[in-house]
N, C-alpha and C positions, 0 to 999 in steps of 0.2 A: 168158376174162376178160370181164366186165360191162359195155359201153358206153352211155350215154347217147346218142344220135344226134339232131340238134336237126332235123331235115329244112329246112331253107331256112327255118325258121317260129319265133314265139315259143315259150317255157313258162319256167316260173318257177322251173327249174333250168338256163337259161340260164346263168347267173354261178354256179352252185351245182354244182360238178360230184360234190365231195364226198355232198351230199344227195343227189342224182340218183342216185348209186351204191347210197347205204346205203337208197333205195326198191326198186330195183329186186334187192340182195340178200333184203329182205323177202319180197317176190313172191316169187323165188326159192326162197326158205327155204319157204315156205308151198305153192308147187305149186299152184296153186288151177285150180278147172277152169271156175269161173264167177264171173267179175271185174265189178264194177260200178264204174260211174267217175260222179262226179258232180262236175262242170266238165272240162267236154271241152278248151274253150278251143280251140285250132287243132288239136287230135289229136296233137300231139306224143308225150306221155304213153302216148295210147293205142297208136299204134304200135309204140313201145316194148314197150309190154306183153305187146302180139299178135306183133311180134316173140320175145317171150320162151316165154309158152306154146306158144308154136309150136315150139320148141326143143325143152320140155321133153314136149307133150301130140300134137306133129302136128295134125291137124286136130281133135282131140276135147277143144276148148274155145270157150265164150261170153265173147266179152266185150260187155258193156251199155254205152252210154252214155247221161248225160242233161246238156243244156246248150240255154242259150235259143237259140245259135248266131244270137247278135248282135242277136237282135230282141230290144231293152231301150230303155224309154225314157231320155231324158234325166234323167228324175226319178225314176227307179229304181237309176240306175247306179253309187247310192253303194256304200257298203259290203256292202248289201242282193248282191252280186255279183260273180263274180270280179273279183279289184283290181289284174291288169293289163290294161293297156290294149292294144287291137289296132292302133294306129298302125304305120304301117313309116314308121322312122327313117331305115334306110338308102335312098338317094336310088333306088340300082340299081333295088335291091329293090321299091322303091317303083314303078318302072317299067314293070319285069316283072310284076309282079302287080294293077296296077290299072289299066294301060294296055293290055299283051299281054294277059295272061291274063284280065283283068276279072273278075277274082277276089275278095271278100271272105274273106280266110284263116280266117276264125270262123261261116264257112256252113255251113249244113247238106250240101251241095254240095262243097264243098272238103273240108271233114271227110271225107267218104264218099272223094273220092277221094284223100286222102291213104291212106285204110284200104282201098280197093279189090283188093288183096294179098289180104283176110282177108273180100271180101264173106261166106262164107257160115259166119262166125263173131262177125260182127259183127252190134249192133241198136243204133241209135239212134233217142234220144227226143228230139224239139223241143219243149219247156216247160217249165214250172217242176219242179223236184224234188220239192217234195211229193207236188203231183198223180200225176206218176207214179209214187213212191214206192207210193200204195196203188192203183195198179192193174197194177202188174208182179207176178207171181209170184215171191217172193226165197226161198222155201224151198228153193234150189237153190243161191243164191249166197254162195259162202264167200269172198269176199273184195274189197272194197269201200274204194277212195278219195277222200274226203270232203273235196275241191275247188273246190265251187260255192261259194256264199253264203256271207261272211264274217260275218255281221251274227250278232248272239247268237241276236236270233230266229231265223234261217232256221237256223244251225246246229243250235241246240237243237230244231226241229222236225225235221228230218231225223235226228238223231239218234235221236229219240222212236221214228220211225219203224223206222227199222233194228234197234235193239235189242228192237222188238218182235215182228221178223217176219222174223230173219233163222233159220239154223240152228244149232245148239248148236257152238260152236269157231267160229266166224266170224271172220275180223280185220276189224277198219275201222280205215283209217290219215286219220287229220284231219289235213292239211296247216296251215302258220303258224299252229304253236299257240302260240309264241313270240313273237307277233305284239302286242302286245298293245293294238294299236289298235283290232283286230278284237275280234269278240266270242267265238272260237274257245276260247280257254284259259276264257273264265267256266263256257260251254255243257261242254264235259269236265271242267271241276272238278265240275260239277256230278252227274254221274252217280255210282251208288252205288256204294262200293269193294267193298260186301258181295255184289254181283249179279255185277259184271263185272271181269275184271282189266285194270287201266291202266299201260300203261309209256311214258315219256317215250324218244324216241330220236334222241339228237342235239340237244336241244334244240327241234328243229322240230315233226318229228312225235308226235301223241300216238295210241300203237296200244291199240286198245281190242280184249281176246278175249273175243267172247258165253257 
């Protein structure tokens, strides 16, 4: 059976245990051998993930990440990007990790070593998603979720991106498409129903197959 595991850390199936399932049965269902993730956030997700292919691939899968890994300014940190916040709430917690550990949990550094299990299937990117959107090689990656930037713009340019350069059958799951503060659901309505197939699942996710 399918767990969610939060490791000591946020993700934004914290309270969502239901969702957190019906992604990771997606994954599942899909088998994928080369995962891209775009908003890393704390690697929650991604260990998950690499936990999973791991299950089903052993050592013969990639998984990508790309996330600013905290370096955002103040005046970017609107919607333009992931829309939880990295605060620790809990006092402990709070403790442990910026006192002991001296830790920022959204580092490029703490990411790695959450994911340290999987160094030599793992690749992270520090910068914005676009940028590296056109200088990764994606004709490999058949399965991609669309996490970073909330904003219509940054959606819809990463999207642009992916549908152009991914492989025939690819999934991309875009996270709080249901959101509708965000600019997720406009950036997917807008793609063409003629080109790609769109299925709503669960209300949240919208999976898109190239």
């Amino acid at each position: 059976m399918l767990k969610y595991k939060l490791y000591f850390r946020k993700s934004g199936f914290k309270k969502d245990k239901k969702n957190s399932l019906i992604f990771l049965e997606a994954v599942k269902k899909k088998s994928p051998k080369v995962f891209l993730e775009i908003g890393v956030l704390q690697g929650v997700t991604a260990r998950n993930v690499c936990e999973l292919l791991h299950s089903i691939h052993q050592k013969n899968f990639r998984y990508i990440g790309i996330d600013l890994f905290g370096d955002v300014s103040k005046e970017e940190s609107d919607l333009a990007f992931t829309p939880i916040h990295n605060k620790i709430a809990n006092p402990f917690k709070k403790i442990f990790f910026n006192y002991i550990l001296k830790k920022n949990l959204n580092s490029y550094s703490a990411v790695s070593g959450l994911l340290r299990k999987f160094k030599n299937n793992v690749e992270l990117y520090k910068g914005y998603s676009h940028v590296f959107l056109n200088k990764i090689d994606l004709k490999d990656v058949n399965f991609v979720f669309l996490d970073g930037g909330h904003s219509y713009q940054v959606v819809k340019n990463d999207l642009n991106i992916l549908l152009s350069k991914l492989c025939k059958s690819a999934t991309i799951i875009c996270d709080d498409y249901n959101q509708k503060h965000y600019g997720v659901k406009k950036a997917v309505d807008e793609i063409d129903i003629k080109k790609f197939k769109i299925s709503i699942l669960n209300g949240r996710f919208a999976e898109i197959i190239t």
